[in-house]
N, C-alpha and C positions, 0 to 999 in steps of 0.2 A: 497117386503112386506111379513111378514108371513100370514098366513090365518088369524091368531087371531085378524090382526089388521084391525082399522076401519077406514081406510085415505078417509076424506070429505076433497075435495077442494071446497071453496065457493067465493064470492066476499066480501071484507072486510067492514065492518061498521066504521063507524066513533069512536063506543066504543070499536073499537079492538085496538086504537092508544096506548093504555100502554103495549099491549102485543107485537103488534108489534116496539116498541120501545125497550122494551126488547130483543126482537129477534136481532136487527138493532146493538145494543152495545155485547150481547153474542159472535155473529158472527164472529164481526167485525177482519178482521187481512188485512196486509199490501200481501199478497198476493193476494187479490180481491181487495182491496179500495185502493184508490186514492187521497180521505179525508181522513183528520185525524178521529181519535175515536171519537165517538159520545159521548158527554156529558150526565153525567146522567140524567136529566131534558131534553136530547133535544129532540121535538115534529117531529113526522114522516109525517103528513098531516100539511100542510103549501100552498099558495096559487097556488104553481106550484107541489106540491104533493097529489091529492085526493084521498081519501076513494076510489072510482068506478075504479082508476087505479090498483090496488092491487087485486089479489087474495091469501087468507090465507090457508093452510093445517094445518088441524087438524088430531092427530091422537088421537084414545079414547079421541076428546073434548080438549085434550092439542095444544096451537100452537106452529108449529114444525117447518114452514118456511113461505115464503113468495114468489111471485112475482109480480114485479109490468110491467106494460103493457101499453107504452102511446105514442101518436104521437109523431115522430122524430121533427117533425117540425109545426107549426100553419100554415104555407102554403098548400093552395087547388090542389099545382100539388102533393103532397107529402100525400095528404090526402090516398090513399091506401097504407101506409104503416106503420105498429108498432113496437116500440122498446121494446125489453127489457130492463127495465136499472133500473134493481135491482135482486136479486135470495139470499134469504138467508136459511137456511137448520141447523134446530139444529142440532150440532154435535153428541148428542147424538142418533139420528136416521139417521145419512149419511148410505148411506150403502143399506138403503132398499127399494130405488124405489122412495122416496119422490122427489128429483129432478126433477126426470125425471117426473113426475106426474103432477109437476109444472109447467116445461117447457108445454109439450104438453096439458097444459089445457091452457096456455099463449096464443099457436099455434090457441085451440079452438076459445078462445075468440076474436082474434083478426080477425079468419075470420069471424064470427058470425059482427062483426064491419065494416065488408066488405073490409078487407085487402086484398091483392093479396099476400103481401112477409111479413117479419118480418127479423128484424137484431136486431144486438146485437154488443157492444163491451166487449171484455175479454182483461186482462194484458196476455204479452206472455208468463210469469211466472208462469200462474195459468191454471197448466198442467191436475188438475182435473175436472177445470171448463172447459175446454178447450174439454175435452176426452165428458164430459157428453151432452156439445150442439152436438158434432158430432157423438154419439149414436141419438141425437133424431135430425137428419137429417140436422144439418148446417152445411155450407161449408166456408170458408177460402175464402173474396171475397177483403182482402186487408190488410195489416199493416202500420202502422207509427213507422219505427224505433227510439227508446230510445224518446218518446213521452214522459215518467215521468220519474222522478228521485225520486227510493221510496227507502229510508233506504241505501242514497249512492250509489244505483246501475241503470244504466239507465234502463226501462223496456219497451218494445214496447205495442203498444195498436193494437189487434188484431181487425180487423171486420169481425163481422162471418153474414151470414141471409138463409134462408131456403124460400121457394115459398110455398104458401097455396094454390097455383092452384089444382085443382084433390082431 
């Protein structure tokens, strides 16, 4: 971050759905997704997507990125543990800390939830997503070789997760 700036992360409202829609299609590239491109119209909170899963970065009031933070699973043996499975990052602010800002307020929220761990999956392809969760303390706990086939080429799907213990 430079000093000048004023990066609030907050949890998302239900009236941030156009901005994070925007951010969701800006983003979007075949090196992180797995879906295709989101349609201009298509809605980010939907019945298995809510507002309270999401946290937003703002910088100076503009939103710059996203993460969203939610049970792996509705089963009660699984209940101490969160996923990420979502991180978007305007390209025009990559670079300055916002990721990673995002991730470890992810980290926050989910022990504030009472998690123990958090995971995550990344494509093996997406070598910056990849470098940023293991700045902010993930580890490499398994892959599925050539899991997708995106753009003709098989791409394994990485699982990464970190302990909120300490």
């Amino acid at each position: 971050m430079r000093e000048d700036d004023q990066l609030t992360i907050r949890p998302a409202r239900a009236e941030d759905e156009r901005e994070l829609a925007a951010l969701n299609r800006s983003t979007w590239t075949p090196l992180a997704e797995v879906a295709p491109r989101p349609d201009e119209d298509a809605e980010v909170f939907d019945e298995r997507h809510h507002p309270d899963e999401f946290l937003l970065a703002l910088l100076d009031g503009r939103a710059v990125g996203y993460v969203r933070v939610a049970p792996p699973t509705p089963l009660a043996s699984n209940r101490h543990v969160r996923q990420i499975q979502g991180l978007a990052v305007d390209a025009a602010v990559r670079g300055r800390g916002v990721g990673v800002a995002l991730v470890e307020a992810a980290c926050r929220s989910a022990r504030e939830q009472g998690a123990r761990r958090i995971t995550l999956r990344v494509l093996g392809h997406n070598a910056p997503a990849r470098a940023l969760y293991g700045r902010c303390g993930f580890v490499v706990e398994g892959s599925l070789k050539e899991e997708f086939l995106i753009d003709g080429a098989y791409v394994d799907d990485i699982w990464m997760a970190r302990s909120l213990d300490g």
